[in-house]
N, C-alpha and C positions, 0 to 999 in steps of 0.2 A: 383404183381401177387397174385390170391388167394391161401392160403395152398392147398395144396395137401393133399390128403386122407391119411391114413397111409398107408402103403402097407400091401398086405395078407400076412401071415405069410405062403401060401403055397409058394409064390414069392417069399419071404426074404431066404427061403430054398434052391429055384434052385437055385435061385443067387448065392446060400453060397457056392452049391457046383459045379455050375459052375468055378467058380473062384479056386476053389480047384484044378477044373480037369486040368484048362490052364497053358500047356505052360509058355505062355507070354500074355501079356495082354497091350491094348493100351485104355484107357479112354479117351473120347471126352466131354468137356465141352462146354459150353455155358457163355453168359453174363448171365443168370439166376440164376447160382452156386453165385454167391457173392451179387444177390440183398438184403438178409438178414442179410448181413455185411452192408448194408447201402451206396452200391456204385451202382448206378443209374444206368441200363441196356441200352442201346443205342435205341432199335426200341422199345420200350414199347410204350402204349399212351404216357404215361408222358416225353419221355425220349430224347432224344436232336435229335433226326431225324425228330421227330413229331415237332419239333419248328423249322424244317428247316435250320438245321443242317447237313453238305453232308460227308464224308468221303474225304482226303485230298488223292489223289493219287501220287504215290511217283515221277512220272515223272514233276506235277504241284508245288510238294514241291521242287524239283531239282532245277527246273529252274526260279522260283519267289520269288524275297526276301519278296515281302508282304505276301505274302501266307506261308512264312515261319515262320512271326512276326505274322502275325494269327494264326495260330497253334499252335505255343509256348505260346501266351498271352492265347488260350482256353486252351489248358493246364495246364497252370497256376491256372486256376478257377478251375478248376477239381481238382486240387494236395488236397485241405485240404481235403475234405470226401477218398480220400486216407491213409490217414495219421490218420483220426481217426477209419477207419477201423480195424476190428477185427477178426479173422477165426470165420466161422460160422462152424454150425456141419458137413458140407455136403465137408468143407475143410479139417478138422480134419478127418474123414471117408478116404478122396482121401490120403491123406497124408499117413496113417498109412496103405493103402492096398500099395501103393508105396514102404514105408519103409519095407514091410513084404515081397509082391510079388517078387520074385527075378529077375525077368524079365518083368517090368510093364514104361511103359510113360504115362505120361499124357497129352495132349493137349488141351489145351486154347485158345479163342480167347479172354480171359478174359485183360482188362487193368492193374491187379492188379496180375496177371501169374506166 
């Protein structure tokens, strides 16, 4: 994906004190939080749905052992850019409003979660 602009500092603001004012707080991410860790986003052009690549649904992995051995063997090929992955900023950021927020989740649909 291409960068993103920086944001206006009049944004960076309410944000700041948005998040002052909350409660609790529940963060929503995306496969796009880690593309700069170098782990490949699923629906991108480039990324394994565009090669025709489907999502395994849990009731087809229940009951198929080949579907299970596929799964696992794609798996597999996915593990090392896992493993060489590293927090990008946008991890370090969720992290440390996590760590601070007293009342904060975050959710993921990220592989790397």
């Amino acid at each position: 994906a291409p960068p993103l602009p920086h944001p206006h500092p009049e944004h960076l603001r309410a944000l700041k004190e948005f998040i002052a004012a909350s409660s609790s707080l529940c963060i929503l991410t995306g496969a796009g939080l880690s593309t700069d860790s170098g782990i490949p986003d699923y629906r991108s052009p480039n990324g394994s749905y565009s090669r025709g690549h489907r999502p395994t649904s849990l009731a087809e992995f229940a009951r198929s052992h080949s579907t299970r051995q596929r799964f696992w063997a794609r798996a597999l090929l996915g593990y090392p850019p896992l493993m060489r992955a590293l927090p990008n900023p946008a991890h370090r950021a969720l992290a440390l409003l996590a760590t601070s927020h007293p009342r904060s989740a975050v959710v993921t649909q990220n592989v790397d979660g």
